[in-house]
Each structure stands twice: as C-alpha cells, then as structure tokens.
matplotlib code that plots the C-alpha trace (Angstrom):
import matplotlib.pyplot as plt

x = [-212.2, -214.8, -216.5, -214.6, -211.4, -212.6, -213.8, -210.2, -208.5, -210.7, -209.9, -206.7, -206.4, -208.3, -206.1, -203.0, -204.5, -205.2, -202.0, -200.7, -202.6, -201.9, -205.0, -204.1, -201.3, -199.5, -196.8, -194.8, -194.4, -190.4, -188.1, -184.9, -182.0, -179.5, -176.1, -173.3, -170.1, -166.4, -163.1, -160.7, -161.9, -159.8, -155.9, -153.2, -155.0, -158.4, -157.3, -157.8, -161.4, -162.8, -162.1, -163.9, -166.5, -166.9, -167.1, -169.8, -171.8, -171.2, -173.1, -175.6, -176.9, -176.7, -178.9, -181.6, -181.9, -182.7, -185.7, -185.4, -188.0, -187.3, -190.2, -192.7, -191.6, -189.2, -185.7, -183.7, -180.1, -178.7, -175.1, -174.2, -171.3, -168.5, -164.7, -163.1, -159.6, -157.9, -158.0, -158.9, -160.8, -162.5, -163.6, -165.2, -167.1, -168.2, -169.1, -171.8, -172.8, -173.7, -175.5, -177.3, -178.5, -180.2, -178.2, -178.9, -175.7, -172.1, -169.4, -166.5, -164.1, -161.3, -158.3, -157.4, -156.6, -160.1, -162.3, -161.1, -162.4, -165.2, -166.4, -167.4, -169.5, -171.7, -171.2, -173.2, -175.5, -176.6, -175.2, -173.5, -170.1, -168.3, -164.8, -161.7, -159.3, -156.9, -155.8, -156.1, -157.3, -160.8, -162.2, -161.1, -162.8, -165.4, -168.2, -170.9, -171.2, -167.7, -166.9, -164.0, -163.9, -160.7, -158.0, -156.6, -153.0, -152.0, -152.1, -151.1, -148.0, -147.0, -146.6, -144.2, -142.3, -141.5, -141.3, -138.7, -136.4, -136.7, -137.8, -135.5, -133.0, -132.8, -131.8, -130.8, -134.3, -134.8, -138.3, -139.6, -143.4, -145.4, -146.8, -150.8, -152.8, -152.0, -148.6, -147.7, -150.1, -148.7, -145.2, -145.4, -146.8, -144.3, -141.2, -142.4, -142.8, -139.1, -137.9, -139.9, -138.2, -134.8, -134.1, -133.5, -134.2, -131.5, -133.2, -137.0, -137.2, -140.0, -141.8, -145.4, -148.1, -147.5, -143.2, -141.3, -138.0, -136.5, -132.6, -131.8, -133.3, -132.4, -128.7, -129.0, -130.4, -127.5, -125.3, -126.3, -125.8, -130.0, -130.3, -134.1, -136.2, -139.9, -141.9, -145.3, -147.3, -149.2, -148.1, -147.2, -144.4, -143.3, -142.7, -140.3, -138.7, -137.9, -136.6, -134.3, -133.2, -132.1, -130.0, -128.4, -126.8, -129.2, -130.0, -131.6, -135.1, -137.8, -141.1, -144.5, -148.0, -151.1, -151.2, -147.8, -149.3, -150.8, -150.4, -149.8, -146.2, -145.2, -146.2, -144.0, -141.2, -140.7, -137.4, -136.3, -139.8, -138.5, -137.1, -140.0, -142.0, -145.4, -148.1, -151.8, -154.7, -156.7, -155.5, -155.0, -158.5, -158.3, -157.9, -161.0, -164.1, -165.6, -162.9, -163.3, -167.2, -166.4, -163.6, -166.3, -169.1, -166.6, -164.8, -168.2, -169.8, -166.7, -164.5, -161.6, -159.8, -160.8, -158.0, -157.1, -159.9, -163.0, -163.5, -163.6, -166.0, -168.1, -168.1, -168.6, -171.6, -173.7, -172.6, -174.6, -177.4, -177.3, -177.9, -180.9, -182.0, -182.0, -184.1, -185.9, -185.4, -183.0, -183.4, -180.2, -181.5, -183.3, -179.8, -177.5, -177.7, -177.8, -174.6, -172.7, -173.4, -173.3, -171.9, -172.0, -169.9, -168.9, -166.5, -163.5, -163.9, -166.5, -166.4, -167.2, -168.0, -167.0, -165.6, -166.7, -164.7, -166.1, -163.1, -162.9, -162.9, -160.3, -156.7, -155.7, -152.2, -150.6, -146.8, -146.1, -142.9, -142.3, -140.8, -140.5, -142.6, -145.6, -146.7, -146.3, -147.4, -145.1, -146.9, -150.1, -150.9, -154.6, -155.3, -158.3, -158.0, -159.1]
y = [-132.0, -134.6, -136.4, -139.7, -138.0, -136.8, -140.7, -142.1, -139.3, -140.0, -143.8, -143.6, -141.4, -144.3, -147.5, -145.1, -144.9, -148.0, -149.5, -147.3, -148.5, -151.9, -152.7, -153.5, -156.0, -158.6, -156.5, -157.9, -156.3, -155.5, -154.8, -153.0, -155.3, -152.5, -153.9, -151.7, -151.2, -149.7, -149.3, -147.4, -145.6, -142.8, -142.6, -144.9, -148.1, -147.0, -149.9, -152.3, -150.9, -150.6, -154.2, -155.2, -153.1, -154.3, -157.9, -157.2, -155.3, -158.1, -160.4, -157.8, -157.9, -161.4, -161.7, -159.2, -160.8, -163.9, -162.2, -163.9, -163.8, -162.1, -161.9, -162.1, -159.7, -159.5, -158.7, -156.0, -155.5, -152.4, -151.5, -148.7, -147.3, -145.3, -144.4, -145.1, -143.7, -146.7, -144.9, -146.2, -143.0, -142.2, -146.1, -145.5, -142.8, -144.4, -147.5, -145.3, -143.8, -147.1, -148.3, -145.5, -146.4, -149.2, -151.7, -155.8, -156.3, -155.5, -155.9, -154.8, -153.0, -154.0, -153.2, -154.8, -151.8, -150.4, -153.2, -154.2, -150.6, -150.5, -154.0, -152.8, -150.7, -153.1, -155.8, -153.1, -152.5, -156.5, -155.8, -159.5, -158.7, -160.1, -158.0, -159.0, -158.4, -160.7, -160.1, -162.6, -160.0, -159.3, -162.2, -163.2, -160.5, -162.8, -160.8, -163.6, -160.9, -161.5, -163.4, -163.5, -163.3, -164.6, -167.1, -165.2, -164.0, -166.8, -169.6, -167.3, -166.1, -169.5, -170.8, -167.7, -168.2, -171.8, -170.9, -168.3, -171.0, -174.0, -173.2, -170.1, -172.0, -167.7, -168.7, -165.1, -163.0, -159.3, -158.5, -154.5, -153.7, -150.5, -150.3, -150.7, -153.7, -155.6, -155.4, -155.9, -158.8, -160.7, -160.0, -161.3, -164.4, -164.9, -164.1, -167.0, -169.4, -168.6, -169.4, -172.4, -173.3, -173.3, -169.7, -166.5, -162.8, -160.5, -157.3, -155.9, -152.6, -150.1, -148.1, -146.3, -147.0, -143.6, -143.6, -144.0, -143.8, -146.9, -146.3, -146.4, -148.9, -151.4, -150.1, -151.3, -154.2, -154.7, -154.7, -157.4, -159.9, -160.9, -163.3, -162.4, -159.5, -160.0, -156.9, -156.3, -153.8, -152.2, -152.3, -148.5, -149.1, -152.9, -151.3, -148.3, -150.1, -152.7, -150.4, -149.1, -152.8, -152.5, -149.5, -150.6, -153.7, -155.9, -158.9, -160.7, -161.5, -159.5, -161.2, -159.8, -160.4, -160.6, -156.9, -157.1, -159.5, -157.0, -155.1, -151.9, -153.1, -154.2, -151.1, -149.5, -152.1, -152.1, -154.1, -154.7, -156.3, -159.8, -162.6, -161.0, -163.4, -162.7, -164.8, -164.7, -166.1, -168.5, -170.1, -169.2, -167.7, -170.6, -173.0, -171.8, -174.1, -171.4, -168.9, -168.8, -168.3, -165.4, -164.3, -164.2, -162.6, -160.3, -158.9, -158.6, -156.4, -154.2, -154.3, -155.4, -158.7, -159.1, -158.3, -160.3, -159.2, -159.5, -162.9, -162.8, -160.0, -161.8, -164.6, -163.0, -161.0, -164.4, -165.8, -163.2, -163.2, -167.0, -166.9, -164.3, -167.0, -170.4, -167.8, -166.3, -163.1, -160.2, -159.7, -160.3, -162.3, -164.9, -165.3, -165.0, -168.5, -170.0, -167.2, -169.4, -172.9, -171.8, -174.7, -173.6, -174.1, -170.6, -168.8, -169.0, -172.7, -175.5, -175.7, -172.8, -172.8, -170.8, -172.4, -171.2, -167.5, -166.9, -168.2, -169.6, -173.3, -173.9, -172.5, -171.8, -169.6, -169.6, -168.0, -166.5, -165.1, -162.2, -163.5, -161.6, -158.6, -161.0, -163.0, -166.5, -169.4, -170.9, -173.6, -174.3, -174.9, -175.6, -177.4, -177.5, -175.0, -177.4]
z = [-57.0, -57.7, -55.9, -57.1, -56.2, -53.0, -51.9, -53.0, -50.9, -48.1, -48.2, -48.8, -45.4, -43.3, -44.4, -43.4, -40.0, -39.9, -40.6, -38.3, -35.7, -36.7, -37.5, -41.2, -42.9, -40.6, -38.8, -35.9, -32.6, -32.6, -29.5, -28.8, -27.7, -26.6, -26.4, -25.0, -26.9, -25.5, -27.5, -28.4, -31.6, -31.8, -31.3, -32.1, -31.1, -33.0, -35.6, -32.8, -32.0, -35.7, -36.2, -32.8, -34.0, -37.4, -35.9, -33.6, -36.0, -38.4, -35.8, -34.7, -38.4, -38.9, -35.6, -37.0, -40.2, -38.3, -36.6, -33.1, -30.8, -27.4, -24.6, -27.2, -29.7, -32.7, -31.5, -33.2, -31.8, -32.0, -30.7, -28.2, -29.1, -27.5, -27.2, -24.7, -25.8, -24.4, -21.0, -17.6, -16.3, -19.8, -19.7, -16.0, -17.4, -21.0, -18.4, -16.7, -19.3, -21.3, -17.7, -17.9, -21.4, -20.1, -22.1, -22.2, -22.3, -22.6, -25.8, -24.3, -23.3, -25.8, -23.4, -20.0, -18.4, -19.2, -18.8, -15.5, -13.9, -15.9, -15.2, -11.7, -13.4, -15.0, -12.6, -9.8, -12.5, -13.4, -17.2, -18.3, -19.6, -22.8, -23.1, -24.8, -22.8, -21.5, -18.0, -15.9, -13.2, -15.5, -14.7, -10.6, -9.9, -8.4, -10.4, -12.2, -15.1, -16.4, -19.4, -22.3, -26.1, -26.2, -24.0, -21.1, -20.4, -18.4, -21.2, -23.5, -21.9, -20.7, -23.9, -25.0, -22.2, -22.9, -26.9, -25.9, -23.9, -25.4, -29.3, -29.5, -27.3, -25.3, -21.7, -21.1, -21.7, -21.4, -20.7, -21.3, -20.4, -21.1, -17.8, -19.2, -17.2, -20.8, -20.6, -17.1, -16.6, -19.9, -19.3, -15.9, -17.3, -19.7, -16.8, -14.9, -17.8, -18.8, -14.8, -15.3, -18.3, -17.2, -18.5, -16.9, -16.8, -17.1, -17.3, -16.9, -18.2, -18.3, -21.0, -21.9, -24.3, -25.9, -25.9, -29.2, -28.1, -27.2, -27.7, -23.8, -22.4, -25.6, -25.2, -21.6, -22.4, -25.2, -22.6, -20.3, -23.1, -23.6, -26.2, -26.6, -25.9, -25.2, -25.3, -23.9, -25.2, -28.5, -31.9, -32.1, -30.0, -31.3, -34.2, -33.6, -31.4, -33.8, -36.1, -32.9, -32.6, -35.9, -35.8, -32.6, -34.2, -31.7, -33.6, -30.9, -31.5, -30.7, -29.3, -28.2, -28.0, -30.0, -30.2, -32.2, -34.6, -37.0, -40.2, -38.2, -36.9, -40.7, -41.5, -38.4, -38.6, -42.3, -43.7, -39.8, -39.0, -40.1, -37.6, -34.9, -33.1, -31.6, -29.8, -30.2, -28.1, -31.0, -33.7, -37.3, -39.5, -41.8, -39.4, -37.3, -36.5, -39.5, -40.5, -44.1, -43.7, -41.3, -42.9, -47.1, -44.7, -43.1, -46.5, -48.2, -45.5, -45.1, -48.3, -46.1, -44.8, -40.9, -38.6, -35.2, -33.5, -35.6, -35.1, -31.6, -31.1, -33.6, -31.5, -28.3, -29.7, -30.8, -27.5, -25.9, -28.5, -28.0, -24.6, -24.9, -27.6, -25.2, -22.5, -24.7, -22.8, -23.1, -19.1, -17.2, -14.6, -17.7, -19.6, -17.2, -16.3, -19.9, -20.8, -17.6, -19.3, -23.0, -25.2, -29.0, -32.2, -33.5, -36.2, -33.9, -32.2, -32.2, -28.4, -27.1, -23.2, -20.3, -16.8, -13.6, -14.2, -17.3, -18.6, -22.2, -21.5, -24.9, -24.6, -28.1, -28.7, -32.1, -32.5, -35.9, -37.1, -39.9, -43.3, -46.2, -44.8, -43.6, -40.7, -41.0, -38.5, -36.5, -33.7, -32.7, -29.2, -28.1, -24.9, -22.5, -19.7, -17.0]

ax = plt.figure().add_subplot(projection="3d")
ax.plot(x, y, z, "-o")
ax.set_aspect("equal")
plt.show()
C-alpha cells in the first residue's frame, strides 16, 4: 500500500466518525412518535382492518414527509400494530400490550365491542384515544382520552329508523342483532327511532357474528307479516342471509349498517344483493370536504380504491398528529387539551371538532341502496350534533 493510499484510507475512516458523531454535514435530531394501532387483521372482518390500516399509514407518511417538529426534534411516526381478532379479551390483552410499548397515542380499536374494554386500558395509562367505533357507550364512559373517527350509533341509527318508516313506508319492522356491542347498540338505536316514527316492532331476533344460517329465524320472521327487516351486524352475515331471504320468497327489504355497505356483501349477496338498504356514518367520498384528493393519494399508495373506512382513519390519525402539532409535544398531558378543542378541515369534513365526549361535533349518515350489483346513494343527512 502506498503511502497515498494509506492517507486516503486513513481520512476516509475520520470523516465516517465524524459524521457519525454528528459532527459533520447538517443532520437533524429525529424522534420516535409511537402511535398504537388495534384491528381486526385476520378473520372474516380482516377487510375492515386493512383499510383502517392503509388509511392511517397513509397519514402517518404524509406526516413524516412533512418533517414536523415535536419537543425539539424531527418527528417520525411510526405505527404499532396488532390484531386484535375482533375479540373483546384478545383486545384487552393487545391494549396492554400497546401501553406497554410506550405509545403517544392510540388509532383504534376498529370494533365497538373491543374498544370499549380496551379503552380502560389506555384511559389508566394517560394514552389519548381515537377509535372508530360507534357505540354510543365508547365515549360516556366519562374517560377525557376518548374520542371518534366517525358519527356515533345514536345519529346514525336514528336516521334508519325514521328512513325505514317513513321512506320505506315499513310500519311492521323485524329487527335481528348479532349480539356484538356493534350490533346491539345500533339496533337499539334504530328500534326506538321506528316507535318514534309511528312504526312498530314485530319481532327481535338474535344471531352471532360468526353464524351463517339464517333460515329459522327469517322463517319466523316471515310469519309475523314484517314488511322490513333491519339487520345489525358484519357483512359476512348480511350477505348469506340475503341470499336466505331470497330463497325463502321474503321480498321484504333488507337494511343494515355501514358494515353492510361494502364490496364484501356484493360479493356474498350476489344477484339477491339488490333492493338492500344500508346506512353509513359520513357522507359519500366524492362529496367529502377532500374525497377525491384522499381517494388519488389513497389508490396511488395502495393500488386499490379506499373502502369505507380509510377515510376516517386518515382523518383520525392527522387529528392526533395535529394536535401534537399545535403543542408542539407528543406528551399526553401537552396535547390533550389542544386534541379536546381541535377545529380543522380534513379529507372527510371541513369542520372537524369534538364536543365535550369526544363526540364528532358533525352528524353525517348517508343511506345507499344496491342497483344493478352496486351501491348507489340514496339521502344525505348531515346535521350538527348539538
């Protein structure tokens, strides 16, 4: 080796201590924003978790391309994720597990029935909350760390109730639930709104978020004359059941929830999937404050169209990060208080803004109905919540 060699060697070895030191280029101090993550990623309702995910992680990049600053260092967000197999124990667990992490804050869970227990979780722990689901339970909790992605149950199955009466002109309703905190809660929502309308409930019948045989409790329900049937519960059993409706010679319509309104239950329902109705918290992508924005970014990123959820999550994500933003902290105790007050345009509304709950301020619902194998809008409804 000469000694040329040997001096560029030597050199070379000193700036790449230096720069790892720090002591050469301009490199910013970075910090880990750990934000928790719960869903259902496996199992019949893994659909529903991807596209929460895919939404989050959609805002999560957007945020880390921005390069926000965060108690004096570069944020970078990263997501912790886990499954929480749409079951209430499992969630418990994944809940402590994701405390123990040492998370910022919390995207999730995606179900009622498992954010609800797992929200005790992080409330005991100081982690802010920002969960999709929609019982109205989640958030009277009386917990400060609560807050929504999207309207609750109550508005939601208010306006079904009154759709069901006095759109479908149904004054005889039949009412089956699968017995999840999702179900029950909406369904009971939407059995007061049709007593209030006028109408009346001729039979409540009971199912499971895992049954696909529906055959007895439709025939019973066949018999007692119902001229609509509202189901509450998950698209893997909207749609066999359908089918069932179908075969029975019940031609009565069927009407559900946002977790009907998906591409799943065309896929389940086939041919009979037409004349269903289903609600959903929001209102239409293209109509969104920024739908078709979200909707380019979203296809781009994934190489598919968003589903119901995606838009939401997004939203819920950069109202956290927002929040962190305005206190310039990722500590719970600095953006709690600016999480409470947010006001900000977003993808899915350009009032977003919690009440004293952690309710969305905006009720939205949208009711869509299948023609021709695809779901098509029917009404609008958005309203303020006070």
């Amino acid at each position: 080796m000469t000694p040329s060699s040997a001096f560029k060697i030597k050199t070379l070895a000193v700036s790449a201590a230096l720069a790892c030191a720090g002591l050469v280029g301009t490199a910013q101090a970075e910090t880990t924003v750990r934000l928790g993550f719960a869903a259902p990623l496996t199992g019949p309702q893994a659909h529903y978790g991807e596209d929460m995910r895919n939404g989050l992680t959609l805002a999560l990049e957007e945020a880390n391309a921005k390069g926000i600053k965060l108690d004096g260092d570069t944020a970078k967000f990263v997501l912790v994720s886990k499954d929480d197999q749409a079951d209430p124990r499992t969630a418990v667990q994944v809940a402590q597990q994701i405390a123990d992490a040492k998370v910022h804050g919390m995207l999730g869970h995606f179900n009622s029935g498992t954010t609800i227990p797992a929200s005790r979780v992080y409330n005991d722990a100081g982690i802010p909350q920002i969960a999709m689901a929609t019982s109205p339970e989640y958030t009277l909790q009386g917990y400060d760390t609560t807050f929504r992605m999207m309207t609750s149950d109550t508005q939601q199955g208010a306006a079904v109730g009154v759709f069901i009466v006095k759109d479908l002109k149904a004054k005889k309703v039949a009412v089956i639930d699968d017995r999840t905190a999702y179900g029950q809660g909406l369904t009971d929502q939407v059995i007061a709104a049709v007593k209030r309308a006028g109408g009346e409930i001729v039979a409540r019948e009971y199912t499971t978020d895992k049954a696909t045989d529906f055959t007895a409790i439709l025939t019973s329900i066949k018999a007692k004359g119902a001229e609509a049937i509202f189901f509450g519960g998950l698209d893997a059993q909207s749609g066999p059941m359908r089918r069932q409706m179908q075969t029975l010679g019940i031609t009565q319509p069927l009407v559900s929830g946002e977790m009907t309104r998906s591409d799943t239950f065309l896929k389940l329902a086939g041919e009979a999937a037409n004349g269903t109705y289903a609600s959903l918290a929001g209102v239409p992508l293209k109509t969104m404050a920024q739908g078709e924005q979200f909707a380019a970014a979203y296809k781009a990123r994934f190489k598919v169209d968003p589903g119901v959820y995606a838009p939401y999550a997004y939203d819920g994500a950069w109202n956290m990060i927002a929040a962190m933003e305005q206190a310039g902290s990722a500590k719970a105790d600095k953006y709690l208080p600016k999480l409470a007050n947010l006001k900000r345009s977003g993808a899915t509304s350009a009032h977003i803004a919690y009440d004293k709950n952690g309710d969305l301020n905006e009720v939205a619902v949208t009711i869509y109905t299948v023609k021709g194998g695809k779901w098509e809008e029917v009404k609008t409804i958005v309203d303020s919540a006070k």
